[in-house]
N, C-alpha and C positions, 0 to 999 in steps of 0.2 A: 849725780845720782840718777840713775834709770828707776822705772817705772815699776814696781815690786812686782813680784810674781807668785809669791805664794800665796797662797789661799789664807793665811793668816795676817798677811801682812795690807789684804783686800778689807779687810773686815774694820768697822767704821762702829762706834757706840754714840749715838744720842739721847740722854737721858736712860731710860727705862727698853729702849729699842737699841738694838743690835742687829745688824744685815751687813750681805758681803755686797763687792757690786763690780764692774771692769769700769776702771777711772773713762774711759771717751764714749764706749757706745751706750752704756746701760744710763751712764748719767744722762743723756742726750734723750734719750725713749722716756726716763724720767720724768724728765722737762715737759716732753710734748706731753705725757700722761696727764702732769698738773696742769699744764696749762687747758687741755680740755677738759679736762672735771671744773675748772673754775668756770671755764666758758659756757660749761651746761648749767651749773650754781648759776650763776646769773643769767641766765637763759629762765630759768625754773623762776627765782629772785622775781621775775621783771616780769610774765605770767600771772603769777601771785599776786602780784600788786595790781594788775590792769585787769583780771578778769573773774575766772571762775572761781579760784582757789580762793579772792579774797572774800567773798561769803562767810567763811567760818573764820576770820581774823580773829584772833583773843582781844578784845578788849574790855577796858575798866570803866564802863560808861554808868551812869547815877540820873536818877529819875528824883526831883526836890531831893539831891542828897541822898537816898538810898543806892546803892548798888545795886543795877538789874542787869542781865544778858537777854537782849532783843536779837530775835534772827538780823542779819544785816543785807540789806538790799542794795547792794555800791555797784553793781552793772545795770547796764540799761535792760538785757535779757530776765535780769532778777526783777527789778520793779515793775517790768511788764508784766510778769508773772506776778509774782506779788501773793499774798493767799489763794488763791483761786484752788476751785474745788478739794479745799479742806474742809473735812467736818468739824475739828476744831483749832481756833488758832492758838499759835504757842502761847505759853503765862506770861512771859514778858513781851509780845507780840514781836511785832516787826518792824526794823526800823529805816527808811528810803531817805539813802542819801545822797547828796546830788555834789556837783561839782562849785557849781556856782549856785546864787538864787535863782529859785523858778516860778510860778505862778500857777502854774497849770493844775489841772484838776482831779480826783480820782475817779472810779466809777467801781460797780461792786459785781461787773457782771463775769459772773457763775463763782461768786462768790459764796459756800453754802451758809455761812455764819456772818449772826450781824457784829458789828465792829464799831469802835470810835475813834477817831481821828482826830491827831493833835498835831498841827500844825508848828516849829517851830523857826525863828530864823538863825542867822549865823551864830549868835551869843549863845543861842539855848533856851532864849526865851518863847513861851508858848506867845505864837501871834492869833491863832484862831484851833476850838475845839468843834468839831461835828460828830454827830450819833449817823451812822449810815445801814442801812437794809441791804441784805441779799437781792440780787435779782438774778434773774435767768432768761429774761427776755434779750430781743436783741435791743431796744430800744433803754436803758438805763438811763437816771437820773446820774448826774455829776454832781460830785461835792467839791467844792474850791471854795478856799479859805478866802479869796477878795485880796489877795496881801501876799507879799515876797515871801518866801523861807526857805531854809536851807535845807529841811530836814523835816521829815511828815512819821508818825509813830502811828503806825494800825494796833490798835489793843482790843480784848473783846471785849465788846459790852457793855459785862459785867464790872468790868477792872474798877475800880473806887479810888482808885490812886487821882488826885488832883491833877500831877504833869503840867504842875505850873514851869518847872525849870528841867531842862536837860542839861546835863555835862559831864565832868571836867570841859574848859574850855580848849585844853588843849588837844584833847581826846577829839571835840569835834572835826579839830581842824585837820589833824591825823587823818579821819576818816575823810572829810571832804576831798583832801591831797588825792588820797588812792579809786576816789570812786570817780567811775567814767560812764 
């Protein structure tokens, strides 16, 4: 049997899609097509997860058990920045998360809104709470918990939420994975 010729005898149905196509060159252009659309997908994939775009991740994260969505701070560019000159911070504020444990401190400067910070570690457990102040000097006062954590929650204020526990715990670990 030779290779058909007619234009009906090209034509190929998969499911709900119908297309004609020439069996050696167009299948071959095919190919190379999927295979660089897959190569940009995980090009894109692998961006998202290491940098800018993971900011706005969906997640189901819970504050003592309720449900809240906190901006998420997973780059190093993002927690630098951090609220700074906002007027007001978001309702469920923001939440910096880091790789590993860290130690280190924050500081509020040109920060326009006061804040409170709830320090916690790997589990979700809060390990230390501070009330912090706006400054605008260049000289700021640091707030550091004393204590390892994995994970620090800027909220304003005002917030009355206790923020004894953060999780799901495996939600944390999702985010740790992806923050660099």
């Amino acid at each position: 049997m030779g290779v058909p010729t007619s234009a009906a005898a090209n034509r190929r149905t998969f499911g709900a899609f119908r297309f004609a196509y020439r069996p050696a060159v167009d299948s071959r252009r095919w190919f190379r097509s999927a295979i660089g659309l897959l190569a940009i997908a995980a090009l894109l994939g692998a961006l998202a997860a290491a940098g800018s775009w993971a900011n706005s991740s969906v997640t189901s994260l819970k504050l003592d058990g309720v449900p809240f969505h906190p901006e998420l701070a997973l780059t190093s560019a993002s927690r630098v920045r951090g609220l700074m000159n906002r007027r007001q911070a978001p309702e469920d504020g923001m939440l910096f998360v880091y790789r590993r444990d860290t130690t280190g401190g924050f500081w509020m400067k040109n920060t326009l809104v006061p804040l409170t910070i709830v320090f916690f570690n790997a589990d979700g457990k809060r390990v230390r709470r501070l009330s912090m102040k706006p400054c605008r000097s260049d000289t700021c006062p640091i707030y550091s918990p004393g204590r390892k954590y994995r994970f620090a929650l800027e909220l304003r204020a005002s917030d009355t939420r206790s923020a004894a526990r953060l999780g799901p715990l495996r939600e944390l670990r999702r985010l740790s994975r992806i923050a660099s």
